[in-house]
C-alpha positions as CSV (number, residue, x, y, z in Angstrom):
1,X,12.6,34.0,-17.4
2,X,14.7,30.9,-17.8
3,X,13.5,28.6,-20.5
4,X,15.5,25.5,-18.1
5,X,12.2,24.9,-15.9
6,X,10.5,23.6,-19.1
7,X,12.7,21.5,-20.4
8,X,12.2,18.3,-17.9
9,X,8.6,18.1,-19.6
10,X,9.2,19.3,-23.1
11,X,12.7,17.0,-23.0
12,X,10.9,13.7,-23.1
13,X,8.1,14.9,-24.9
14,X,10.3,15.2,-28.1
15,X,12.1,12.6,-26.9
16,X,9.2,9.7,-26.9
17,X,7.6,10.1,-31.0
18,X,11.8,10.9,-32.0
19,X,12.2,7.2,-30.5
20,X,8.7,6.1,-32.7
21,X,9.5,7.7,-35.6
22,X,13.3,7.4,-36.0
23,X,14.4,3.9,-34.0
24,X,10.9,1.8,-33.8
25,X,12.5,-1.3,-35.1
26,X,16.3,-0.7,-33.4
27,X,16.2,-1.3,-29.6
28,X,19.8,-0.2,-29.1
29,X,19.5,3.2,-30.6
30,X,16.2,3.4,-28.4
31,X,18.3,2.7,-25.5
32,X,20.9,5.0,-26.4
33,X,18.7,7.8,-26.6
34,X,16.3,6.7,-23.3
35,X,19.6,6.6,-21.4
36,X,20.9,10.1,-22.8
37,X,17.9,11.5,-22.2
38,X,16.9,10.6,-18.6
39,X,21.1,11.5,-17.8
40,X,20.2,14.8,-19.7
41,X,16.9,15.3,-17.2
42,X,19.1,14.2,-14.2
43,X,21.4,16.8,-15.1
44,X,18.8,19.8,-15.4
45,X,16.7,18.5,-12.7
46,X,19.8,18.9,-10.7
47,X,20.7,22.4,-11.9
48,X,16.9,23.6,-11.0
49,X,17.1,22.1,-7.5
50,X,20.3,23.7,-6.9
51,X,18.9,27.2,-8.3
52,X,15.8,26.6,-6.2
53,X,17.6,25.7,-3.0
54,X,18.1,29.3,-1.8
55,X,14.5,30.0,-1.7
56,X,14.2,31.7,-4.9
57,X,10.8,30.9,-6.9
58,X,11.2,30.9,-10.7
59,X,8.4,31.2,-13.1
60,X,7.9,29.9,-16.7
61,X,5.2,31.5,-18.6
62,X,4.3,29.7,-21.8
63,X,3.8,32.1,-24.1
64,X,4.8,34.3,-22.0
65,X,1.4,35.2,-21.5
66,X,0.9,36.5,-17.9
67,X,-1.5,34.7,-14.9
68,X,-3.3,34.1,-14.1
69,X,-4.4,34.0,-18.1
70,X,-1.4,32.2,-19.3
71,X,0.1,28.9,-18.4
72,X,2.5,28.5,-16.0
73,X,5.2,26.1,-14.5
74,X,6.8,27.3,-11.3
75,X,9.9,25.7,-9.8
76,X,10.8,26.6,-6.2
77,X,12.5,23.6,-3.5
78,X,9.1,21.3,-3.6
79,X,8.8,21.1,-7.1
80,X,12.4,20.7,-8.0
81,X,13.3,18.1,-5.4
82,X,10.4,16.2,-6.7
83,X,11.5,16.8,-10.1
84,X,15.1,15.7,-9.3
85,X,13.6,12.4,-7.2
86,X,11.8,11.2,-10.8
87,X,14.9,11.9,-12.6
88,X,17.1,9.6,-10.9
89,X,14.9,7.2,-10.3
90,X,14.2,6.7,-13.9
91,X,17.5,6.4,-15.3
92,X,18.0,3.2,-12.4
93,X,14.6,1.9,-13.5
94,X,15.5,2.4,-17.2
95,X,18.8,0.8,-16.3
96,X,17.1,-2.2,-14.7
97,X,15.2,-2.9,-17.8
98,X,17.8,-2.8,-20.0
99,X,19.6,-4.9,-18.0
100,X,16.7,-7.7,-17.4
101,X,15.8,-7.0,-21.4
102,X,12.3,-5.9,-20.3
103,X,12.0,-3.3,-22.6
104,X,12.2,-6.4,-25.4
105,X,8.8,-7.7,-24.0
106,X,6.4,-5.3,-25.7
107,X,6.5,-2.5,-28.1
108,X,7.1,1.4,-27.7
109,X,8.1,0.7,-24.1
110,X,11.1,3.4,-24.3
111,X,8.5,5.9,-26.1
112,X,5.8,5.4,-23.0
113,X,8.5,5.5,-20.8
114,X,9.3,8.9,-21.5
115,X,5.8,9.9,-21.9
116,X,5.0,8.5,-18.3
117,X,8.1,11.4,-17.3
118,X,6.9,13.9,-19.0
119,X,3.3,13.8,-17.5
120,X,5.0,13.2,-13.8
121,X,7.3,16.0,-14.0
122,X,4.3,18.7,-15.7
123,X,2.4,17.4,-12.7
124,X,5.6,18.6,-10.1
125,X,6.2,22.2,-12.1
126,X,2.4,22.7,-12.9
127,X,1.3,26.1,-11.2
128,X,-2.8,25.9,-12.7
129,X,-4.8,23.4,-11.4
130,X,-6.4,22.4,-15.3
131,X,-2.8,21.8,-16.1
132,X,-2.1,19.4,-13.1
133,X,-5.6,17.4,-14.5
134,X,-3.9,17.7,-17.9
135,X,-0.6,15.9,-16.8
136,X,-2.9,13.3,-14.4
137,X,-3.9,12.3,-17.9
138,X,-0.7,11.8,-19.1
139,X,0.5,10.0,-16.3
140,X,-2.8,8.0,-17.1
141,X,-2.9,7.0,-20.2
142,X,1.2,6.2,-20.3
143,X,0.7,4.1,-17.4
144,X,-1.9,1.8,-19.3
145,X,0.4,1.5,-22.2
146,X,3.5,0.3,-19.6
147,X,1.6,-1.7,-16.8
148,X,0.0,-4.0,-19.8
149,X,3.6,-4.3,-21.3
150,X,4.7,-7.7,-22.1
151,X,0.9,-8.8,-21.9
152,X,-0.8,-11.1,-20.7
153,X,-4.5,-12.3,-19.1
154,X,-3.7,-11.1,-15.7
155,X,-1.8,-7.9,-16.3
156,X,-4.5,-7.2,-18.7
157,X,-7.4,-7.4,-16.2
158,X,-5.3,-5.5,-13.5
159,X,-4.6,-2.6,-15.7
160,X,-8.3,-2.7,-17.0
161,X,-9.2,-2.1,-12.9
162,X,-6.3,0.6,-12.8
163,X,-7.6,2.7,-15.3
164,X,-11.7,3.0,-14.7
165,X,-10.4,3.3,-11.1
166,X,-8.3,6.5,-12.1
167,X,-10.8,7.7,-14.9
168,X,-13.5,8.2,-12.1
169,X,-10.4,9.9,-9.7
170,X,-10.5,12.1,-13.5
171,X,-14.1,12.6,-13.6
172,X,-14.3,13.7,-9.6
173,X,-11.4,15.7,-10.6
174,X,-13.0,17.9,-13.3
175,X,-16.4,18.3,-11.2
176,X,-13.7,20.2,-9.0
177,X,-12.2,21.9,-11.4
178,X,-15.7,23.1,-12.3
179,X,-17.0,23.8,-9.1
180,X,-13.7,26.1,-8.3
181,X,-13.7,27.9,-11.7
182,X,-17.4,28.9,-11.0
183,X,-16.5,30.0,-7.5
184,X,-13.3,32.5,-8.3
185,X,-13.3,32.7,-12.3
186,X,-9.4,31.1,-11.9
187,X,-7.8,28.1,-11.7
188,X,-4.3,29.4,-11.3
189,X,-2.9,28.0,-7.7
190,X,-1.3,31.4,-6.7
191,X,-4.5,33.4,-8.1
192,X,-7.0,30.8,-6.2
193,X,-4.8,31.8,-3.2
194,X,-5.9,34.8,-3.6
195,X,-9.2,34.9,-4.8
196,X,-10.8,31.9,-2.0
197,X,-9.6,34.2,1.3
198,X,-12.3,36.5,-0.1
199,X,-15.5,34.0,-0.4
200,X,-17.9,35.2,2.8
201,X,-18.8,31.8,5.1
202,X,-22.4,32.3,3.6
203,X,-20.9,31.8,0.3
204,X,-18.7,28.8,0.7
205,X,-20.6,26.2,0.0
206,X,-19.5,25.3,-3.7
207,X,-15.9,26.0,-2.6
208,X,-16.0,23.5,0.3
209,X,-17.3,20.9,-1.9
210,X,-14.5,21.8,-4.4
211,X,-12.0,20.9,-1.4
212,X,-13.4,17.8,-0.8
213,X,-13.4,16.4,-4.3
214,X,-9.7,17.6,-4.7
215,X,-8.5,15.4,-1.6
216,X,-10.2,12.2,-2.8
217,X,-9.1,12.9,-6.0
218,X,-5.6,13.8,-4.5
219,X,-6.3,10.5,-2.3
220,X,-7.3,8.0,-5.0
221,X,-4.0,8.8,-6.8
222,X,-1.9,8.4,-3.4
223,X,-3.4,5.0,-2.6
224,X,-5.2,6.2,0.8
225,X,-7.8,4.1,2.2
226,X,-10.7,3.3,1.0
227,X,-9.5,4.5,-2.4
228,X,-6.2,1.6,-2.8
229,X,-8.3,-0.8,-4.0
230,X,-6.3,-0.4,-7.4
231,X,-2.9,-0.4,-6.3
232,X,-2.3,-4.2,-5.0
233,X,-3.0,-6.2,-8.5
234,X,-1.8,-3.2,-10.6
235,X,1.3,-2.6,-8.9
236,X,1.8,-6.2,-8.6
237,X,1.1,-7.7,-12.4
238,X,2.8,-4.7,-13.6
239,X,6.4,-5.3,-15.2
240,X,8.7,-5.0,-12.4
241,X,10.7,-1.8,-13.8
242,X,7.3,0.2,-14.4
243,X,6.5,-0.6,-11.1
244,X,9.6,0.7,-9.8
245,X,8.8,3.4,-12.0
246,X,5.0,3.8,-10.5
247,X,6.9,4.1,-6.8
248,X,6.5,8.0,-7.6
249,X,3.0,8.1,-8.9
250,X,2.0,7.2,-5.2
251,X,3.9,10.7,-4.0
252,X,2.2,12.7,-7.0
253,X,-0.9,12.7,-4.8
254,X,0.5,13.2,-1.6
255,X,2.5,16.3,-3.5
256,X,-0.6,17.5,-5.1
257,X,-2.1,17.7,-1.3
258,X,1.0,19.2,0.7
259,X,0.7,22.3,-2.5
260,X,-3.3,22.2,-2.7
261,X,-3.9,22.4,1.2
262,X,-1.0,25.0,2.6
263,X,-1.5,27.5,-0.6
264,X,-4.8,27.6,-2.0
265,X,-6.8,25.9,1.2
266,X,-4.6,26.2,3.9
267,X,-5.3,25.1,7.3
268,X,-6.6,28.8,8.8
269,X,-8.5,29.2,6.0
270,X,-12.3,29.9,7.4
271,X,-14.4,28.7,4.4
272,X,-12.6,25.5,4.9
273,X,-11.1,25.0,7.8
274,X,-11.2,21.6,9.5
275,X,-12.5,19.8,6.1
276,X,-9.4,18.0,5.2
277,X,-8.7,17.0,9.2
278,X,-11.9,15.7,9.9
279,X,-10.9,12.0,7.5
280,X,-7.7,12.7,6.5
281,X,-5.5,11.5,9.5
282,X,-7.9,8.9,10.1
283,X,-7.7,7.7,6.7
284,X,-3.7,7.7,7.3
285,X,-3.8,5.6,9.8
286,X,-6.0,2.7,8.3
287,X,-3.7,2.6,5.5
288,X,-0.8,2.5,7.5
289,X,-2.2,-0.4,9.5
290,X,-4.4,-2.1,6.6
291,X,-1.2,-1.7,4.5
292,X,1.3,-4.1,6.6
293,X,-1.5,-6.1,7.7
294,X,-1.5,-6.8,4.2
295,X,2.5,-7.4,3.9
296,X,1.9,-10.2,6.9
297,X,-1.4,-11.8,5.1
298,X,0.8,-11.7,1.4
299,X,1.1,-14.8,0.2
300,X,3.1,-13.8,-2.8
301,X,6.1,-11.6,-2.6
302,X,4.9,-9.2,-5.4
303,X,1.5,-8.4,-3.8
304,X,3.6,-8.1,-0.3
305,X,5.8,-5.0,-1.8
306,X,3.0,-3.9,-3.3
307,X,1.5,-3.6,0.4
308,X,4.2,-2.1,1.8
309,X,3.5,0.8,-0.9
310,X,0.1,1.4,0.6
311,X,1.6,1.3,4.6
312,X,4.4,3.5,3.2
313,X,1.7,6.0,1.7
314,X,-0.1,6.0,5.5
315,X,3.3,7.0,7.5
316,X,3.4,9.8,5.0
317,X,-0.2,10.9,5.2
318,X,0.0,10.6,8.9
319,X,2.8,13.5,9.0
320,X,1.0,15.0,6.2
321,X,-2.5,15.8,8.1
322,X,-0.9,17.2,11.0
323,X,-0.1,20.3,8.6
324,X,2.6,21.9,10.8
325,X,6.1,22.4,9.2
326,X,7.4,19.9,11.4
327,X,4.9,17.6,9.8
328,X,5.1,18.1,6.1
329,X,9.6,18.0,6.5
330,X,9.2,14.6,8.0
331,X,6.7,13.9,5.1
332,X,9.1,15.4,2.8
333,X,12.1,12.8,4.2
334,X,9.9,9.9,4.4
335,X,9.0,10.4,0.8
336,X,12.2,10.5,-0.3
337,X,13.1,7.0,1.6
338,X,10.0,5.2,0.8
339,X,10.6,6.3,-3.4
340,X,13.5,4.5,-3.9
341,X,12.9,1.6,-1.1
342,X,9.7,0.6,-2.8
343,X,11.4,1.1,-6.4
344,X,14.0,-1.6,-4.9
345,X,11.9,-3.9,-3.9
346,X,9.9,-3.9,-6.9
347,X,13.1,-4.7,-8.8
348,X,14.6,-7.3,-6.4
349,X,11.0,-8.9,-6.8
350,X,12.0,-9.6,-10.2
351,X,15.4,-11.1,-9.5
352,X,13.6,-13.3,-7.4
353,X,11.6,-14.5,-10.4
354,X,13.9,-14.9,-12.9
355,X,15.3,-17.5,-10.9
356,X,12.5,-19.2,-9.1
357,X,9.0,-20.7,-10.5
358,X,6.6,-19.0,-8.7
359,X,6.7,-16.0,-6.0
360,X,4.0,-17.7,-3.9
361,X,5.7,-17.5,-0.4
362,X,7.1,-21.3,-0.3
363,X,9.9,-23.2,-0.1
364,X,11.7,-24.1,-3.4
365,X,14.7,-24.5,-5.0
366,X,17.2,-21.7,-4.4
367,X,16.8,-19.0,-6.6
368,X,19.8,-18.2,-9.2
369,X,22.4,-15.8,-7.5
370,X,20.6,-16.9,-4.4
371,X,23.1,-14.9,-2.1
372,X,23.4,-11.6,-3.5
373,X,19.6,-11.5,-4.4
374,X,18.8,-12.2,-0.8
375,X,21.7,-9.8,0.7
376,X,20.0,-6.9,-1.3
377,X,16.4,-8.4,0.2
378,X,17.9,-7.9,3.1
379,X,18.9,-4.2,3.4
380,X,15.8,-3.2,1.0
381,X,13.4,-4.9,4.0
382,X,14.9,-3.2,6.7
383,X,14.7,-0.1,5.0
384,X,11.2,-0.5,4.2
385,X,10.1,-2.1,7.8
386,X,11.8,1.4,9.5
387,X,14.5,-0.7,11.3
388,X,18.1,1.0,12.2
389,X,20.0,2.8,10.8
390,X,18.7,2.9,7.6
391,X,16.4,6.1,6.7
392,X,13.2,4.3,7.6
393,X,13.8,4.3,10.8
394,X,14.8,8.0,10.9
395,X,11.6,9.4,9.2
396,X,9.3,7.2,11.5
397,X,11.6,8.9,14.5
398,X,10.2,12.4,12.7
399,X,7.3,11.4,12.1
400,X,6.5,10.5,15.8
401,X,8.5,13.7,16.7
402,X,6.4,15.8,14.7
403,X,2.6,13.7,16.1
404,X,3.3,15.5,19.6
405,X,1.6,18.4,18.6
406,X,-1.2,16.5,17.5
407,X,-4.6,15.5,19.3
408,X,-4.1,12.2,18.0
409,X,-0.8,11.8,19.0
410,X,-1.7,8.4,21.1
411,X,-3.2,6.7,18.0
412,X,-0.2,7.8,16.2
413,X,2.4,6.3,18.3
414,X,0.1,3.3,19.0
415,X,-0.5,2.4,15.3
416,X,3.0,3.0,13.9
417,X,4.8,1.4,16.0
418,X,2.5,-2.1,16.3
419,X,2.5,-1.8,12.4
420,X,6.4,-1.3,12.4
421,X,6.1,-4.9,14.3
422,X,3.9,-6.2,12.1
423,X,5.9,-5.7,9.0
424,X,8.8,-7.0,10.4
425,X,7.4,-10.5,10.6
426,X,6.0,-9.9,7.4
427,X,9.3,-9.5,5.6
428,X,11.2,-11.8,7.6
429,X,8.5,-14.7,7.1
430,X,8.9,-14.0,3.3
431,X,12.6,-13.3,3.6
432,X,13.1,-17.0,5.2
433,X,10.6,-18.4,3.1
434,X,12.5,-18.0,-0.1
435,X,15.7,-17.6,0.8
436,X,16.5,-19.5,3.9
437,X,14.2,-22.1,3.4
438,X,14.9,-22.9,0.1
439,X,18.3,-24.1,1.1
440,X,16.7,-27.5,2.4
441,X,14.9,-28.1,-0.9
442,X,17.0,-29.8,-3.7
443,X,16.9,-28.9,-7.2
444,X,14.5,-31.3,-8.9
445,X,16.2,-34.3,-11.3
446,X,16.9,-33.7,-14.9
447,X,15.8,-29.5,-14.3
448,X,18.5,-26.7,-15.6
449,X,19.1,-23.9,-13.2
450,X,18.0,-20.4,-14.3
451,X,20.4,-18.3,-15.6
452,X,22.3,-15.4,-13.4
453,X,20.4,-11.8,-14.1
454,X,22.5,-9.6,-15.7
455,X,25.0,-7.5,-13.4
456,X,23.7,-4.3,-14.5
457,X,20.4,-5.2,-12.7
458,X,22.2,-5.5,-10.0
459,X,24.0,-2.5,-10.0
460,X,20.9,-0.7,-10.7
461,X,19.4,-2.1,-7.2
462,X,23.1,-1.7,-5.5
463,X,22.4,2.3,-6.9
464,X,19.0,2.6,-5.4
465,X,19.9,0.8,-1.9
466,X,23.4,3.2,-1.8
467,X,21.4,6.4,-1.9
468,X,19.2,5.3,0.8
469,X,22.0,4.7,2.8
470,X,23.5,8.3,2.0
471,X,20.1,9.4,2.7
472,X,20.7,8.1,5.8
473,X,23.8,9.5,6.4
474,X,23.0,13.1,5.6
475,X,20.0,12.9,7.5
476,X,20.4,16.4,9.5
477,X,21.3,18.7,6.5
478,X,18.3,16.7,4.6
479,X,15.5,17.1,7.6
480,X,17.4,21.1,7.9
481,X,16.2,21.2,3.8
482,X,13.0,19.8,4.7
483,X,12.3,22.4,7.3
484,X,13.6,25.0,5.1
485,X,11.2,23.5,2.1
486,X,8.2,23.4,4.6
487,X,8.7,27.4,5.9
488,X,8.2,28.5,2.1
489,X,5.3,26.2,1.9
490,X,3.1,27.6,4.9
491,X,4.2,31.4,4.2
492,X,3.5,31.1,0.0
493,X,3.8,35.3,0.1
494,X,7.1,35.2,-2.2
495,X,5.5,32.1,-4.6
496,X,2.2,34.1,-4.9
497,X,3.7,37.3,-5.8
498,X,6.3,35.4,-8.5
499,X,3.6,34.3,-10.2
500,X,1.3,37.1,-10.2
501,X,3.9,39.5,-10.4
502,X,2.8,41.8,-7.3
503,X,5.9,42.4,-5.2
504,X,5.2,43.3,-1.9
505,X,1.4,44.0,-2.5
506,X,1.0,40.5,-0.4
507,X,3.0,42.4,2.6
508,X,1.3,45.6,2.9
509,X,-1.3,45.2,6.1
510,X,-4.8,45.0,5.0
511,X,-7.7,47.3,6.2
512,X,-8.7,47.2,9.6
513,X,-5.5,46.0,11.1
């Protein structure tokens, strides 16, 4: 047992009340120590990914108390590309907000920050279903604490809405949990794995309700509609480096689902087959259209991104609810893309504002590095509307691939492409709006023009657009990963027997065959 897989949660765990109690009042030793620590989690993260990326499942046990008694954390190729996505990502954000001084706005922003990782990355290596609830609550209550950063009437009321939204996500959550522990007497994933193949159809009532409440738990967290009615204002008011930050907390959900519903409820499961298919694609597809219907309606460039998160969230449900390998790798690539295409938005957002009055969608002065703010715009869009050659475009192409299989495979095709056109008016009507536009409006008379952002904001963006275009180069030995990743999740024998410690006992034939 390697005590490496803990050490992305219990890392900024110690790191958050060390930055309370030690550097409160000094904001340069708290960004010293925010800035060692995420390069710290980047560098495990990328050591457990690269352990992982054989196919080998490694097992934490806390305590070292067995399962399906003890606690567990379990990293195998899901888990630790997921971990490794949160870790970069972070140290750009964290970047960013040095950069742009955010963190100067509020208090104990570098403390939440690394509470917010901690309760993401529990959620990624979590093998117990209580303990994923137990990091949702992290994620939670951090969250608060950095969406309200900075203050403020509207952020206030926005992250008032965020939270009772997710508290009753929370309360569904542990009517699940309840529901499941009463069913099988575990809430261990690999022991539920288990334990639900052998609950008769006459039985399966309390189980199938447990399955249900997951995926709109699962759902509310990843934004699906009609459970995104949180995400627009929150995402929007919120700081723009915690919501580049909260471009993850989208994919927790849609992670929690891919693990959920191909180990413990998989799709040829008979107590439950059919229960996630019968909404779940259909679900998809509304948020993919609703979402950049709402990018072409925007009229403020904030709530637009904040759109394009929801749209992003229905292409990678769509491949999702097919539940074929093919399905979950594209969903597994697309994730990747949308992460850090969102995140850059979200930041470029704020470029815009530091240099303009407003982000309503009309013409003004041109914005303070004008050029390289819209350039940036620019590739970011693309990315995010699916055009070549970025990734976008790519994962859409696998996502479509993977759809022929599917009995909806003509709504599929229909919807994502007419809502790739509709989002490409979207961004270009902002895109000209503010940037193009705002070249035949003169700077009013006697008014001083905003100051330059800092160039390490922009290299922060710059870092985020530069590995979506080397995701975009290594496209075929990433999908080839993704397949790989999507084999171990539909045959979880090796995961299973990790955990429980039964080699082989889940490939000895069972009676009767």
């Amino acid at each position: 047992m390697t005590h490496w897989i803990i050490a992305p949660v219990i890392l900024p765990a110690l790191m958050a009340p060390f930055i309370v109690l030690a550097a409160r009042y000094h904001i340069g030793i708290q960004r010293v120590f925010s800035v060692v620590g995420i390069s710290a989690l980047v560098t495990i993260a990328a050591g457990l990914a690269w352990g992982a990326s054989d196919g080998t499942v490694t097992l934490y046990q806390l305590g070292d108390w067995a399962a399906p008694f003890g606690i567990v954390l379990v990293a195998d190729r899901l888990s630790t590309m997921m971990v490794l996505l949160t870790a970069v990502l972070a140290l750009l954000v964290m970047l960013y907000a040095i950069g742009s001084r955010w963190d100067e706005r509020g208090r104990h922003f570098h403390a939440l920050f690394q509470f917010q990782l901690m309760g993401i990355m529990g959620a990624f290596l979590t093998g117990d279903l209580f303990n994923l609830f137990v990091f949702f609550e992290v994620l939670l209550i951090a969250s608060y604490g950095l969406m309200i950063h900075g203050g403020g009437t509207e952020r206030l009321r926005a992250g008032v809405q965020y939270v009772l939204f997710n508290l009753l996500g929370s309360t569904l959550f542990l009517f699940a949990l309840g529901a499941i522990y009463a069913q099988t007497g575990t809430l261990n994933m690999a022991d539920l794995a288990e334990r639900v193949t052998l609950i008769g159809p006459d039985d399966s009532v309390g189980i199938r309700l447990a399955s249900v409440l997951l995926l709109m738990v699962f759902a509310i967290k990843a934004a699906l509609v009609p459970l995104h009615f949180w995400l627009p204002s929150s995402y929007a008011q919120a700081p723009a480096p915690v919501a580049a930050l909260f471009a993850i907390m989208t994919k927790v959900g849609a992670y929690a689902i891919i693990r959920v519903y191909t180990m413990v409820f998989p799709p040829d499961l008979e107590v439950t087959a059919g229960l996630h298919g019968y909404w779940l694609m259909p679900a998809a597809l509304l948020s993919l259209a609703l979402g950049m219907i709402g990018v072409l309606a925007a009229k403020r460039l904030d709530r637009l991104v904040a759109f394009s998160v929801i749209g992003s969230m229905g292409m990678v449900m769509i491949a999702i609810s097919l539940f074929t390998p093919a399905g979950i790798a594209a969903a597994l690539y697309y994730i990747v893309h949308s992460t850090f295409a969102a995140a850059a938005l979200f930041l470029i957002v704020d470029l815009t504002r530091a240099g303009r009055d407003t982000l309503s969608l009309t013409a003004a002065p041109p914005v303070a590095g004008a050029a390289l703010t819209a350039a940036l715009f620019f590739v970011a869009a693309i990315a995010m509307a699916g055009l070549p050659p970025l990734s976008g475009f790519v994962g859409k192409l696998l996502i479509l691939d993977a759809s022929f299989a599917s009995e909806q495979v003509v709504w599929v095709w229909a919807i994502v492409l007419g809502a790739s056109l509709i989002s490409i008016v979207g961004f270009a009507r902002a895109g000209s709006m503010i940037f193009w536009k705002a070249q035949s409006v003169e700077q009013p008379a006697g008014t001083t023009p905003a100051a330059r952002p800092a160039t390490l904001c922009y290299v922060a963006v710059g870092a985020l657009l530069t590995l979506l275009i080397a995701h975009t180069v290594v496209a075929g030995p990433m999908h080839s990963y993704m397949i790989a990743m999507a084999d171990q999740l539909f045959a979880p024998g090796p995961y299973i027997e990790e955990v429980l410690d039964t080699p082989g006992k889940l490939s000895e034939p069972k009676e009767g065959q």
